[in-house]
N, C-alpha and C positions, 0 to 999 in steps of 0.2 A: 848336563842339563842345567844343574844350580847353576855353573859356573856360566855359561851362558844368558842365565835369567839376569846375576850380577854387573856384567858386561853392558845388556842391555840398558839394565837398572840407573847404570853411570852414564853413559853415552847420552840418556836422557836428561838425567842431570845435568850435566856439562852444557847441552842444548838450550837448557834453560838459562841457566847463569851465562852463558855467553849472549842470549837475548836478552838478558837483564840487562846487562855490562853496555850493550847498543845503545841503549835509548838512553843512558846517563849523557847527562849532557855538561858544559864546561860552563860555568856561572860571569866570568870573566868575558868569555867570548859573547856572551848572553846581554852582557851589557852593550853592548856592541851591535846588536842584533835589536834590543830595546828601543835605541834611536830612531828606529823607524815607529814606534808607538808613542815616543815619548813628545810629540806633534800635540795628541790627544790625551793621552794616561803620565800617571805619575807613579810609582810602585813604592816607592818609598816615604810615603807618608799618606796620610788620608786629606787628602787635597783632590778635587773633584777638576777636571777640567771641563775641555770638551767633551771627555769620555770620562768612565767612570773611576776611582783611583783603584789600583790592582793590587794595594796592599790586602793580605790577607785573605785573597782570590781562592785559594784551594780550600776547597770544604763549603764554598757560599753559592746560595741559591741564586742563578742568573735572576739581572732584573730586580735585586734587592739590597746593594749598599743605600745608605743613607744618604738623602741631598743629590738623590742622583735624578733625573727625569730620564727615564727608560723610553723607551719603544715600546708601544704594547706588547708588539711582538718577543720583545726580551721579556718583559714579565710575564706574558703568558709561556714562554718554555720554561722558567722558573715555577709558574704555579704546574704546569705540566712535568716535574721531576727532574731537569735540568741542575747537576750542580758541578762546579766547577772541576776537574778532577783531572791528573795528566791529560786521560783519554780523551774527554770531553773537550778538552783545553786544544789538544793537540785536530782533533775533528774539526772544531769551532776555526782555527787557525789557519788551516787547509785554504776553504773556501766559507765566510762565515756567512754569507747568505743562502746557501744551500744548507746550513747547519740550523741556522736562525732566518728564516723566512719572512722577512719585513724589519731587518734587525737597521736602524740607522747607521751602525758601523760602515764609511764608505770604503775600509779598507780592505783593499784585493784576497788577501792574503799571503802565506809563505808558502812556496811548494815546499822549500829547502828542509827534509826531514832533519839537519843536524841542525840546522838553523831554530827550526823548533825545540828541539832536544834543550840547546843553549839557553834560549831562552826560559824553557820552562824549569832549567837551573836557577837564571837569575830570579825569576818570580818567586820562588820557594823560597829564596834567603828573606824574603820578605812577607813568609805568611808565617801562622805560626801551628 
């Protein structure tokens, strides 16, 4: 029976770190994956474009870098509990007008899960 609880114990484990290991994404490929963003955003320095700059992205309240003119609809999911985070990053990316409902963002989105993966590699060499 212990050795059976143990068994399971690991099996669990391993399920876990193998689902971890998935979603790591390759930052190089991610750069690559960016040029479709880099039209509107910038990620590597705080320069505003079209869109907002994406340094620094993880951990920040949607709708609240600096010098940005939002959408209300972006600052109101920000005052609404909205902050940037894989998950949030990776939902938002999917389809960002079903995520953000009035959001100006005119881009489609990614379906490509690795494609996101990648990219929210490259975004994190740039947050801190």
């Amino acid at each position: 029976m212990r050795y059976q609880i143990l068994l399971t114990g690991m099996s669990v484990a391993m399920l876990f770190t193998v689902g971890a290991h998935a979603q790591e994404g390759d930052a190089t490929a991610g750069a690559t994956v960016f040029k479709k963003c880099s039209v509107c955003h910038v990620a590597d320095s705080d320069k505003n474009k079209v869109g907002p700059s994406l340094i620094n992205l993880f951990g920040r309240t949607a709708g609240t870098h600096p010098g940005f003119k939002y959408s209300p609809a972006m600052v109101d999911a920000g005052k609404a509990g909205l902050v940037w985070d894989p998950a949030s990053l990776r939902e938002y990316l999917h389809d960002p007008k079903a995520k953000v409902k009035g959001t100006k963002m005119a881009f489609a989105g990614l379906k490509d899960e690795t494609e996101i993966s990648n990219l929210e590699a490259y975004l994190k060499q740039f947050s801190k």
